[in-house]
MIROKE-633300 format. One record per residue (C-alpha): residue in one letter; x, y, z. Coordinates in steps of 0.5 Angstrom, whole numbers, padded with zeros to 4 digits, always signed. Each point is the difference from the previous one (the first is absolute). Example, Ala and Ser with C-alpha at 12.3 -4.5 7.8 and 13.67 -1.06 7.14 Angstrom:
MIROKE-633300
PT residu     X     Y     Z
PT      A +0025 -0009 +0016
PT      S +0002 +0007 -0002
end
This chain:
MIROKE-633300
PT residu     X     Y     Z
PT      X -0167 +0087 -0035
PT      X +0004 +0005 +0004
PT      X +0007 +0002 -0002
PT      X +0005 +0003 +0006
PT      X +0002 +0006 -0002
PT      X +0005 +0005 +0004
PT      X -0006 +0003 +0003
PT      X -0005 -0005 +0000
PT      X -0001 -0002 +0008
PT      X +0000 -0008 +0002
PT      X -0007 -0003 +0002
PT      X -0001 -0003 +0006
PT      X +0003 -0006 -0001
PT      X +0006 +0003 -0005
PT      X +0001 +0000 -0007
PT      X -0005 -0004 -0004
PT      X +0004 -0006 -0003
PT      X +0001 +0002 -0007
PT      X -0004 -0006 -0004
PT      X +0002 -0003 -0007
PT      X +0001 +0006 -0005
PT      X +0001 -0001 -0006
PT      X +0008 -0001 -0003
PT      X +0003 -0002 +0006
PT      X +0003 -0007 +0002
PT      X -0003 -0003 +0005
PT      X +0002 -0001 +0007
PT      X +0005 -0005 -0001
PT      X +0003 +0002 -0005
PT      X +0001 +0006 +0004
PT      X +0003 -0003 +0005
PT      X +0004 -0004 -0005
PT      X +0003 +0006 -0002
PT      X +0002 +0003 +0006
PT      X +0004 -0005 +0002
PT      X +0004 +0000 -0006
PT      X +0001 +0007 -0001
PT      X +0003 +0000 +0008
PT      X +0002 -0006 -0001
PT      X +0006 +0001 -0006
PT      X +0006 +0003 +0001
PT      X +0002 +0006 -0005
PT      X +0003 -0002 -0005
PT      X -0002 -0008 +0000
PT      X -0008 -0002 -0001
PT      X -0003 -0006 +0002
PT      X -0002 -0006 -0005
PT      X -0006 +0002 -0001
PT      X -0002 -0008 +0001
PT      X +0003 +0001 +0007
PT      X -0006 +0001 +0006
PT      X +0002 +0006 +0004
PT      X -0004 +0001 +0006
PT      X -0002 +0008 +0002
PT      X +0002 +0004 +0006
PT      X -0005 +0001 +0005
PT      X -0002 +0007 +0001
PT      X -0006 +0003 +0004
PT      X -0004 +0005 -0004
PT      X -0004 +0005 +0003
PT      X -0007 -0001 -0006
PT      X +0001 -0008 +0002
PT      X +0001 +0000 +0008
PT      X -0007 +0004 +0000
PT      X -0004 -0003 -0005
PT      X -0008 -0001 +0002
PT      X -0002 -0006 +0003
PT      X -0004 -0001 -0007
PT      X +0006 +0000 -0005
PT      X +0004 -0005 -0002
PT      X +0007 +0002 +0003
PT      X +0007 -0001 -0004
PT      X +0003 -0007 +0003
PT      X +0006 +0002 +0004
PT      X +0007 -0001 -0004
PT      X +0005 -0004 +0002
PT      X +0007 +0003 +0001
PT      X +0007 -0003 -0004
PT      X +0005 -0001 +0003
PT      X +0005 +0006 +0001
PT      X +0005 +0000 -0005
PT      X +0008 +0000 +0003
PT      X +0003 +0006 +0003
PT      X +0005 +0003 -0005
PT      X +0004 +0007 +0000
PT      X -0003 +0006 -0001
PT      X +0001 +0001 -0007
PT      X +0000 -0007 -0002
PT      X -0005 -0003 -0005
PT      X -0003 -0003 +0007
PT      X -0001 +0007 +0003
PT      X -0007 +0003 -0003
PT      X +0003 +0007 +0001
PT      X +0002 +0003 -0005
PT      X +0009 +0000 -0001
PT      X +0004 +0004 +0003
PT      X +0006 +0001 -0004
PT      X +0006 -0002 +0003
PT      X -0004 -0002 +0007
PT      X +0001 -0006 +0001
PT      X +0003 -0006 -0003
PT      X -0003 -0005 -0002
PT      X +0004 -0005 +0003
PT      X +0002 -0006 -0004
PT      X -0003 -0001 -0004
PT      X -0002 +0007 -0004
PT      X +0007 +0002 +0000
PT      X +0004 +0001 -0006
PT      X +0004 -0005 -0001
PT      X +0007 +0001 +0002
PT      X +0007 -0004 -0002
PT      X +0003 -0004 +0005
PT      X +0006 +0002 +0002
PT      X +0005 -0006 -0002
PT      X +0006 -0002 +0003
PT      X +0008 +0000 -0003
PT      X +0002 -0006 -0002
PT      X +0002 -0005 +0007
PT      X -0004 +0005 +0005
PT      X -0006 -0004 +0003
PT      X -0007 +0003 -0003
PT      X -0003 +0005 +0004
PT      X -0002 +0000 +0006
PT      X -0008 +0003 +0000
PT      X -0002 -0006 +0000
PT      X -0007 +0001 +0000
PT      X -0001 +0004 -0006
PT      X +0000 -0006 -0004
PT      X -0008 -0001 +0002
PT      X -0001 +0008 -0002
PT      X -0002 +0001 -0007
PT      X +0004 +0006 +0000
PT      X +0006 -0003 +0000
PT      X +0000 -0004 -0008
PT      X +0005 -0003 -0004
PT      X -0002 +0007 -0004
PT      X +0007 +0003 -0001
PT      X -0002 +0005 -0006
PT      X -0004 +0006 +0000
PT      X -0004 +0002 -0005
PT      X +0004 +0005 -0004
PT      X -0003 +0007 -0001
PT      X +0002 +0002 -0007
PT      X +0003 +0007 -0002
PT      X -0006 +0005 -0001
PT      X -0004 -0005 +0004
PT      X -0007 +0002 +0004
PT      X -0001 -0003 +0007
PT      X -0006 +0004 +0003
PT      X -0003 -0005 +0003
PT      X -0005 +0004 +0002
PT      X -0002 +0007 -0003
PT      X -0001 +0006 +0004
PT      X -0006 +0003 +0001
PT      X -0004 +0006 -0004
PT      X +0002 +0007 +0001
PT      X +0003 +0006 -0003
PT      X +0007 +0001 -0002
PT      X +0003 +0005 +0005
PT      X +0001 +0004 -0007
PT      X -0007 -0001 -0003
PT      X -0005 +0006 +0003
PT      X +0005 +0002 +0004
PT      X +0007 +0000 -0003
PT      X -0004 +0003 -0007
PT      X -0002 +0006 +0005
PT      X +0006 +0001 +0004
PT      X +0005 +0000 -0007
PT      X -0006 +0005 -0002
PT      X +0001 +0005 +0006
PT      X +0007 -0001 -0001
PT      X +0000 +0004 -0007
PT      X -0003 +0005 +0003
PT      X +0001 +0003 +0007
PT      X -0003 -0001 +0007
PT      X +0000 +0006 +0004
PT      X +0004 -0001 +0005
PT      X +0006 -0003 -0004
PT      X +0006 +0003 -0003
PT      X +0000 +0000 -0008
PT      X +0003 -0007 -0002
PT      X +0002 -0002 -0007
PT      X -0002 -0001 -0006
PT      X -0002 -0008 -0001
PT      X +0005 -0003 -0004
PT      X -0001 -0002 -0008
PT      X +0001 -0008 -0002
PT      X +0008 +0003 -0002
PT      X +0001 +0004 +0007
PT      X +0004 -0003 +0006
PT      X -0003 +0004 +0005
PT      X -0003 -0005 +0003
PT      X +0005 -0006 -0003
PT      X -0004 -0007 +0002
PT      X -0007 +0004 -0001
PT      X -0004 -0002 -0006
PT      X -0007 +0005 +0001
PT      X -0004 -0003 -0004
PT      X +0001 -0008 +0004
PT      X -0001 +0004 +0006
PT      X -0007 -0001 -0001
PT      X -0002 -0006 -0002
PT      X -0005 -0002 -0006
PT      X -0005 -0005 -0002
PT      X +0006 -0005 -0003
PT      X +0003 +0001 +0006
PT      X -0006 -0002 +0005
PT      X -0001 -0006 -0005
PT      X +0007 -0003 +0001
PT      X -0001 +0001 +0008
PT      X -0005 -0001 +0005
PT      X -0002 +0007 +0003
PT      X +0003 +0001 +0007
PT      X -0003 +0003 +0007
PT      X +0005 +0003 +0004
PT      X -0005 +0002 +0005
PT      X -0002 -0008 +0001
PT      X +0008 -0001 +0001
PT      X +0000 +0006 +0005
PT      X -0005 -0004 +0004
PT      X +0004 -0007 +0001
PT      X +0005 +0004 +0003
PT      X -0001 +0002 +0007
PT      X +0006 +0004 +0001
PT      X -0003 +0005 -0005
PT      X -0005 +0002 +0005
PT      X +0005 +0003 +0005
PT      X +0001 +0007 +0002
PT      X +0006 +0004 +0000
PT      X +0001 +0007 +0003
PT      X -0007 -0001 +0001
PT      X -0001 +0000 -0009
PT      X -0002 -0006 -0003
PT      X +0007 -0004 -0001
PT      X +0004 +0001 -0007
PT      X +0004 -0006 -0001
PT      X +0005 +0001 -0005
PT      X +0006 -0003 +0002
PT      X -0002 -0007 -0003
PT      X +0008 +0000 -0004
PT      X +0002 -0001 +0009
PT      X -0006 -0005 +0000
PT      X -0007 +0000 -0002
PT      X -0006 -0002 +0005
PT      X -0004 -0007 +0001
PT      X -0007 -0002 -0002
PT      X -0004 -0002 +0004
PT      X +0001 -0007 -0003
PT      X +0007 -0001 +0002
PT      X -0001 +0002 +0007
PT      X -0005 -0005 +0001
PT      X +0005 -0005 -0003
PT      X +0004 +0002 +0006
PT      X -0005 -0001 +0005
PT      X -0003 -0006 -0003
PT      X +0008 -0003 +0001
PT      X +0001 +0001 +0006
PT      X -0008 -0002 +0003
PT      X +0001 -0006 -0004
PT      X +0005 -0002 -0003
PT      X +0007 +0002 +0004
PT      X +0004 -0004 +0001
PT      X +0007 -0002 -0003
PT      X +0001 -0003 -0007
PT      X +0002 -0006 -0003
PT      X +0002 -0006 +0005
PT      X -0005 -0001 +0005
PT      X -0006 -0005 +0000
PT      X -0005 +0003 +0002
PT      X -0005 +0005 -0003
PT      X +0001 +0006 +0001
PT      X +0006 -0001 -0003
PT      X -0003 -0002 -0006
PT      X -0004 +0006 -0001
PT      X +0006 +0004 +0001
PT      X +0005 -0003 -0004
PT      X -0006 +0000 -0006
PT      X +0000 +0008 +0001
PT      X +0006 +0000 -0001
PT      X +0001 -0005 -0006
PT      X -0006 +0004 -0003
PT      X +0003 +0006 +0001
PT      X +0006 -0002 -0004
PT      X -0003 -0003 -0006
PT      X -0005 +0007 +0000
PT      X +0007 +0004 +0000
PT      X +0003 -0005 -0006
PT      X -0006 +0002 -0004
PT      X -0001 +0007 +0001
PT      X +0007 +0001 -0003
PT      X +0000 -0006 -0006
PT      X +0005 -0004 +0004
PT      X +0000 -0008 -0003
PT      X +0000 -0003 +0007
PT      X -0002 +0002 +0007
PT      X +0007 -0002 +0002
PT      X +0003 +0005 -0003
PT      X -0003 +0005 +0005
PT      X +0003 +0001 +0007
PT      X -0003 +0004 +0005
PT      X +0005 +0005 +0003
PT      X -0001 +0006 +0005
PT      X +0000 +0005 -0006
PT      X +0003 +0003 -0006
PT      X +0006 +0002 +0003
PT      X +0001 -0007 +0004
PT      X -0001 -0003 -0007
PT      X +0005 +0005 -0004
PT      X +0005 -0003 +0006
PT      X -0002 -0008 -0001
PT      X +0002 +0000 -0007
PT      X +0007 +0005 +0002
PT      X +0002 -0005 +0006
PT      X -0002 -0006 -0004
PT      X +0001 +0000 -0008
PT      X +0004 +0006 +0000
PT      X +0005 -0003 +0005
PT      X +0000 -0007 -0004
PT      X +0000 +0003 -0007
PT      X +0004 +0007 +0000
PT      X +0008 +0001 +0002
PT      X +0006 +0006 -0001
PT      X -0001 +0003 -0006
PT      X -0007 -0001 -0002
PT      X -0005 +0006 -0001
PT      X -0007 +0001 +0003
PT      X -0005 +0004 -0004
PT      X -0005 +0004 +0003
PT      X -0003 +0007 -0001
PT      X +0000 +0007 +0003
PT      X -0008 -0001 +0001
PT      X +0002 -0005 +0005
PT      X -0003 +0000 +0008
PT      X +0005 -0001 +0004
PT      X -0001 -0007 +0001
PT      X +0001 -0002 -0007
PT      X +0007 +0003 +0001
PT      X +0003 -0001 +0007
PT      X -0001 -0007 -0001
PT      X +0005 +0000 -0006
PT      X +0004 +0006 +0004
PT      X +0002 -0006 +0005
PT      X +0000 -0006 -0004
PT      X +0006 +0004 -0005
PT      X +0004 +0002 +0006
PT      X +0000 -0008 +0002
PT      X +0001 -0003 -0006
PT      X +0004 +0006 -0005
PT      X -0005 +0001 -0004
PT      X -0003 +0006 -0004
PT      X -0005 +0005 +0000
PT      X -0002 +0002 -0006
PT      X -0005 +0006 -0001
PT      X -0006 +0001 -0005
PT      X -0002 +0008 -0002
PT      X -0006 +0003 -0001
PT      X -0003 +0006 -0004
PT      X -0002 +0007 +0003
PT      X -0007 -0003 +0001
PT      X +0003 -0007 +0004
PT      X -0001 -0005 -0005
PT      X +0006 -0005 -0001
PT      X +0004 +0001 -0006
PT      X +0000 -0006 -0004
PT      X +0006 +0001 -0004
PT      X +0004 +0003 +0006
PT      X -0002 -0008 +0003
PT      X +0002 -0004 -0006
PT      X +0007 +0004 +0001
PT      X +0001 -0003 +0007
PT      X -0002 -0008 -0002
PT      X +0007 -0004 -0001
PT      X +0002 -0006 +0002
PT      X +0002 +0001 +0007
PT      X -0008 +0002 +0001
PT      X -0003 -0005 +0004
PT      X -0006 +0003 +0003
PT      X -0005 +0006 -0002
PT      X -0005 +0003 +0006
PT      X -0005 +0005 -0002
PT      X -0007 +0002 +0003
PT      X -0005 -0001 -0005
PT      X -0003 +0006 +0003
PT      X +0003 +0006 +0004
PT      X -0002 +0001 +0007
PT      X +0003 +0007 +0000
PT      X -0003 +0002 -0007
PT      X -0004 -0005 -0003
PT      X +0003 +0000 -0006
PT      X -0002 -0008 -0003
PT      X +0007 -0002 -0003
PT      X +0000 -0005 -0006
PT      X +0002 -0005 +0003
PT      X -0002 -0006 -0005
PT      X +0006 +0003 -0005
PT      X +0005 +0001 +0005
PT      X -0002 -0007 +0003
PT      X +0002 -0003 -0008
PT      X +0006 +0005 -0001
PT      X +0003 -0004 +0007
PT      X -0002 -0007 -0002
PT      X +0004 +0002 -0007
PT      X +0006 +0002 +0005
PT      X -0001 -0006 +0004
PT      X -0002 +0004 +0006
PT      X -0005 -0002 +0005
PT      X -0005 +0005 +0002
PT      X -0004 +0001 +0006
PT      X -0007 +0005 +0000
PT      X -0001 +0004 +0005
PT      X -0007 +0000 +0000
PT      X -0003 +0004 +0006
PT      X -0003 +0006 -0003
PT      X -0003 -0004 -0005
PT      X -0005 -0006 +0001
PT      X -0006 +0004 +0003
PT      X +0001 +0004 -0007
PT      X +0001 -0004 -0006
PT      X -0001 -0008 -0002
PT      X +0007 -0002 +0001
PT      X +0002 -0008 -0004
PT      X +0006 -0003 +0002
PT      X +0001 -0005 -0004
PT      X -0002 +0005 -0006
PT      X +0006 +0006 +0003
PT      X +0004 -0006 +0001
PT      X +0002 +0002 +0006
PT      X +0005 -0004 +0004
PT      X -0003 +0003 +0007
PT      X -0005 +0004 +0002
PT      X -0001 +0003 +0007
PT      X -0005 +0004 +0002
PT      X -0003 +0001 +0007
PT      X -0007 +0000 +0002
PT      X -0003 +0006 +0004
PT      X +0002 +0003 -0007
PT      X -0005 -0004 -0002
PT      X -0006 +0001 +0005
PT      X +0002 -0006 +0004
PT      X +0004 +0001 +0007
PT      X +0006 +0001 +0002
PT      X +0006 -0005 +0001
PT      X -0001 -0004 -0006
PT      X +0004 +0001 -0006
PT      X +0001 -0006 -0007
PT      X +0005 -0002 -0003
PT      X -0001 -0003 -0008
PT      X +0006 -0003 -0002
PT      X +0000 -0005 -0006
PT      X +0000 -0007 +0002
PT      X +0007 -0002 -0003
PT      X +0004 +0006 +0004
PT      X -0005 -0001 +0007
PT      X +0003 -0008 +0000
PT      X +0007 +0003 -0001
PT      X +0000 +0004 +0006
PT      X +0003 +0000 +0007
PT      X -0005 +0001 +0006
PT      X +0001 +0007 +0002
PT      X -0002 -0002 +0008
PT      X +0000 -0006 +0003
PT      X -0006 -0004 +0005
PT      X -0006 -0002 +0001
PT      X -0005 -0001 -0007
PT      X +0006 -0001 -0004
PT      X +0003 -0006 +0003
PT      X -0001 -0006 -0003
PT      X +0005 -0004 +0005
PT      X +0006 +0002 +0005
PT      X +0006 -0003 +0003
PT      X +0005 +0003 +0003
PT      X +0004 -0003 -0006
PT      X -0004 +0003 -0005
PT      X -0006 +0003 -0002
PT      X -0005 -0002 -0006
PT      X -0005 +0007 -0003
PT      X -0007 +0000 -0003
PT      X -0002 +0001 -0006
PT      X -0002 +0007 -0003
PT      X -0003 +0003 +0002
PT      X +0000 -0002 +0008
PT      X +0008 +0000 -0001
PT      X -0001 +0009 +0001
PT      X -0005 -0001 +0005
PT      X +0004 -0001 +0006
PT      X -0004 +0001 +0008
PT      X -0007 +0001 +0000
PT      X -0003 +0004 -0006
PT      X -0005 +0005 +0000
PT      X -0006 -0004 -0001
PT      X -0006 +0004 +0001
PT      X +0003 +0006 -0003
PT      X +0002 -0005 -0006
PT      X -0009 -0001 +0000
PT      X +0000 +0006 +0000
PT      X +0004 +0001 -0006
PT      X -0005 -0004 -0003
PT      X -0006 +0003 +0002
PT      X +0003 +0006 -0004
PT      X +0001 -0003 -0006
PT      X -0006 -0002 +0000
PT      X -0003 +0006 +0001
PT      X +0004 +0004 -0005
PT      X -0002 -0006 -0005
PT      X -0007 +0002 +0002
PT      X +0001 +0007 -0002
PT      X +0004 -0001 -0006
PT      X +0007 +0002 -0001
PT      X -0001 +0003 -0008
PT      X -0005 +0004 +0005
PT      X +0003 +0002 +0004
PT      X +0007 +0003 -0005
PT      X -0005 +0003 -0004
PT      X -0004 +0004 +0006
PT      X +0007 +0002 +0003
PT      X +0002 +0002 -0007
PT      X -0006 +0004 -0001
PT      X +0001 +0003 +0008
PT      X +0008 +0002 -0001
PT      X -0002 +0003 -0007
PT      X -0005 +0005 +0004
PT      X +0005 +0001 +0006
PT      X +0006 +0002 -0005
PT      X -0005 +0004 -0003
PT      X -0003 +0003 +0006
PT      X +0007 +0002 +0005
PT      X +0005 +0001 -0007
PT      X -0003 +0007 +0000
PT      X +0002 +0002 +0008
PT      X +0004 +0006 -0001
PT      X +0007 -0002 +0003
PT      X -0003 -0008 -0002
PT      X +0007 -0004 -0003
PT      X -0002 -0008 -0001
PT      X +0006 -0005 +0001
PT      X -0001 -0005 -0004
PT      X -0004 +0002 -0007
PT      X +0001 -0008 -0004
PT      X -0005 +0000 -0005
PT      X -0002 -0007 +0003
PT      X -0001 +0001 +0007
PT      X -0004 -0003 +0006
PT      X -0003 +0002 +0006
PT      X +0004 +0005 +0003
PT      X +0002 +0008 -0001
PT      X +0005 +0002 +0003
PT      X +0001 +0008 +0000
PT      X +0005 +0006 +0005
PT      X -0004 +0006 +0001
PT      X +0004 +0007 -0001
PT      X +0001 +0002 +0008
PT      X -0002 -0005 +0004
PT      X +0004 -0006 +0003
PT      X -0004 -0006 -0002
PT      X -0001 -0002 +0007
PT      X -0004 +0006 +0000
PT      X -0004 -0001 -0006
PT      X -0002 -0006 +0003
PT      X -0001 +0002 +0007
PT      X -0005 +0006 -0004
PT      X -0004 -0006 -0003
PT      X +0000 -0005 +0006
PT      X -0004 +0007 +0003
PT      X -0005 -0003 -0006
PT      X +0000 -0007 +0002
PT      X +0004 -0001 -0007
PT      X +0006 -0005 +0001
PT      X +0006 -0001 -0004
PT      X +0007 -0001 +0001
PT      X +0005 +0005 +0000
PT      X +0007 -0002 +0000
PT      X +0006 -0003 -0005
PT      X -0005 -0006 +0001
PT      X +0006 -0004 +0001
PT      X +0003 +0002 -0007
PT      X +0004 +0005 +0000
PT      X +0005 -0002 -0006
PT      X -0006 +0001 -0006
PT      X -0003 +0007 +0004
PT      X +0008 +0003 +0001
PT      X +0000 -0001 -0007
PT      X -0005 +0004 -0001
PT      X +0004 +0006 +0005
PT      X -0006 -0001 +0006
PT      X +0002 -0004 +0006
PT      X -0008 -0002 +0001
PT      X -0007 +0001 -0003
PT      X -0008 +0000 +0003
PT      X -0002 -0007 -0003
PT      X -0008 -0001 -0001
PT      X -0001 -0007 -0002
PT      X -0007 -0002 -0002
PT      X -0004 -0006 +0000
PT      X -0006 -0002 -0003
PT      X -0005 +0001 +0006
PT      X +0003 +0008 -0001
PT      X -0004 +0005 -0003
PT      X +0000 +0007 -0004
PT      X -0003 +0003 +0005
PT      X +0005 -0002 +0005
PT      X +0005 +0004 -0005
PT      X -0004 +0005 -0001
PT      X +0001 +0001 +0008
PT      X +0008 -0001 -0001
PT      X +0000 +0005 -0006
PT      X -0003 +0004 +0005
PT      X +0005 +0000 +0006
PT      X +0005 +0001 -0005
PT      X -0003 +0007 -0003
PT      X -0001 +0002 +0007
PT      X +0008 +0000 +0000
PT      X +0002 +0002 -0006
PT      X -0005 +0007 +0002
PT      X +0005 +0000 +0006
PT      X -0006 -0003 +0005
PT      X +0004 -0005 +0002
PT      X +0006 +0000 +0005
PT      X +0005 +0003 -0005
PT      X +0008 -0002 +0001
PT      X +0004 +0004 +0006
end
């Protein structure tokens, strides 16, 4: 018997027919099992009792057998199996996080927005025949400490294994063409105040308890990162401003509008169900990411800044009157404090001002002397945009509750860093806007538990809010359709989604232990810079280092590094209040991510040796 190998040539006839060797089925079983393998679905495999008929294919061996040789009888093709989404269990590519939907029937399930009493059920009435819609009303509550990484991320090497060990290394010593730096600090010193060296570098307990992490791996997901700069590769560092897309969420987008567009809810047709499905979905996903107990107490806004002023014109107004006091932090962006500025200039109510310490952390016990009884509402950023101090927002929740006051977190800067549970924080609302979290811009959430969200007026009025009009009277949706006046931001809503996925994908334990890691490295790396001075030096911090540098405007520092590519912000970043309490009136602000690197610092701390040398454009 012959046996084709890769450089054996065919006889005249082709191939010699293989004949009975000794192990393998015969050719009916073969058939047989080829049809059942092309046959099942991922996931559902067929009763071993039912018939399953094979494909047709053509091979070459079979098409040019010799004359002589019993051929391979020809196998009958199945049925094709029925279109699907891509991405969807009937799709035989492999899913894309977040593109598309899989429509119906592979959504989670979202509650149904009720109706007030005496108000006529809800008008989208084709989405009694989609699963999406169940009587479910309670999702899965996530307890506190809970882990909810459905999906780990791939292996690699913390950024601060080999190459943190060696750079935390060279930094005990001198670089030839660097200025003498300081000594690292001992377990006692404050000289770096958040920075913990041993942590810094991860050891084996640490990456038992985590998966391991491929900075490299996201970088390819997002296309952006590729670009150029000045002709340099682009540095992006002002993620605090908005962080890039991955490639996931951009194609969300496109599979919206090839496929989907269409307004939601109140139409017969399909494309409305598709969109009213993505938009439906994407709201549970957003109820889950945050520990929210329904999808219902998740509204779609434009931003944080528009949430902030939904809870001010609806809550604030119905519940806050002269002589009360609203509570809010010197740490604030300027949308958690106008907001309230405008509501107590209407109302003759008070604004009250939690201090914070020398290194911007909010003094507790300063807060617990401002509660009293005529505080109705705390606001406070979970992190701060200008700084990246984390506040300890749990306990200033629970002090407010014991004073019978309300609180609204600010949430912007935090939920690309760090788990956040509502229900464990008890939060009365939480806000946060969408393209802080990799997602487009335009679309923003308002958390607000169920029982207060029931008691608030409309903030706008018309379209999907609506339940029945005369020119008497008018008759509102239930929550959360009462806030969601006109036409919404349906394909970025999708989107939104589809970055919540993707960061689910990464994990968000991951994540805040790579951020860590790269913040500890970066205040080691820029804190030495003769004429360095950092702003905002909390012991817990996020992702963002603000400094001034002796002799130069920030404007010029951040021209010097947009030369290199590099981008960040600077400015008073919209809160002046907390960088004046620290006598400057504005700050050079990079802010990391988790698709940034140690190299890119070290080509930052570069920029900024060269100034502080005198290299650069010095102050006129």
């Amino acid at each position: 018997m012959n046996i084709p190998t890769p450089t054996a040539k065919p006889q005249a006839g082709g191939w010699p027919a293989p004949t009975g060797l000794p192990g393998l089925p015969d050719e009916a079983t073969l058939a047989r099992l080829a049809g059942e393998f092309f046959r099942a679905l991922p996931g559902s495999p067929v009763p071993a009792s039912t018939p399953v008929p094979a494909p047709s294919f053509t091979s070459p061996a079979a098409s040019s057998l010799s004359s002589g040789e019993p051929a391979v009888p020809a196998l009958q093709a199945s049925p094709a199996p029925p279109a699907s989404p891509p991405g969807t269990e009937g799709d035989w590519r492999a899913p894309e996080f977040g593109v598309p939907e899989a429509y119906a029937a592979a959504l989670p399930t979202v509650a149904p927005i009720s109706s007030p009493a005496g108000v006529p059920g809800s008008p989208y009435y084709f989405l009694s025949e989609a699963t999406a819609q169940t009587n479910a009303q309670q999702l899965p509550a996530s307890p506190p400490g809970a882990t909810e990484n459905h999906i780990v991320a791939h292996p690699f090497e913390l950024p601060g294994d080999v190459a943190l060990r060696r750079v935390l290394g060279e930094l005990a010593g001198e670089r030839s063409e660097q200025p003498a730096r300081a000594p690292h600090p001992s377990a006692g010193d404050n000289r770096f105040y958040f920075i913990d060296l041993p942590s810094a570098v991860p050891n084996q307990a640490d990456a038992s308890r985590f998966p391991a992490f491929d900075v490299h791996a996201v970088r390819r997901d997002f296309p952006i990162l590729g670009e150029r700069v000045n002709g340099k590769p682009l540095v992006w560092f002002d993620n605090a401003a908005t962080t890039q897309k991955p490639q996931a969420v951009i194609n969300r987008l496109v599979q919206f509008y090839q496929h989907e567009n269409s307004n939601i809810h109140r139409a017969a047709h399909e494309l409305a169900a598709r969109s009213t499905d993505a938009y439906e979905a994407a709201r549970g996903k957003v109820a889950r990411f945050l520990g929210a107990s329904s999808a219902e107490e998740i509204i779609f806004v434009r931003g944080a800044t528009e949430a902030i002023n939904l809870v001010a014109k609806t809550w604030g107004r119905q519940n806050i009157g002269e002589g009360d006091e609203i509570v809010v932090s010197l740490l604030e962006h300027h949308a958690n404090i106008v907001p309230w500025q405008q509501l107590a200039k209407e109302s003759g109510a008070h604004i009250r001002v939690i201090p914070v310490d020398d290194k911007g952390q909010i003094l507790l016990e300063e807060y617990q002397h401002l509660l009293n009884d005529r505080t109705r509402l705390v606001a406070i950023s979970q992190v701060s945009n200008a700084l990246g101090t984390v506040t300890p927002v749990k306990e200033i929740i629970d002090l407010a509750h014991r004073a019978g006051a309300r609180v609204l977190v600010d949430g912007a800067q935090s939920v690309s860093h760090m788990r956040v549970n509502v229900q464990a924080l008890d939060a009365d609302f939480f806000v946060f806007s969408g393209h802080k979290v990799f997602a487009p811009t335009g679309i923003g959430v308002v958390y607000g538990k169920r029982d207060l969200l029931e008691t608030m007026p409309p903030w706008q009025g018309g379209g999907n809010m609506i339940a029945d009009v005369t020119f008497e009277r008018t008759l509102y949706q239930g929550v959360p359709a009462r806030f969601e006046a006109g036409t919404g931001n349906i394909a970025d809503a999708a989107g939104l989604g589809a970055a919540i996925d993707y960061v689910q994908r990464i994990g968000i334990e991951n994540i805040a232990r790579y951020e860590h890691d790269l913040l500890t490295y970066a205040t080691q790396r820029v804190s030495p810079i003769p004429g360095i001075r950092l702003i905002g030096t909390a012991d817990d911090k996020a992702s963002v280092l603000s400094f001034i540098l002796a002799g130069y405007r920030t404007e010029e520092v951040g021209s010097a590094l947009n030369e290199e590519g590099i981008a960040v912000r600077a400015g008073h970043h919209c809160a002046q209040p907390i960088l004046r309490r620290f006598g400057v009136e504005a700050t050079v602000r990079p802010s990391l991510a988790f698709y940034n690197t140690c190299e890119e610092v070290d080509l930052l701390v570069s920029v900024l040796q060269r100034l502080a040398r005198g290299k650069g454009r010095p102050v006129s």
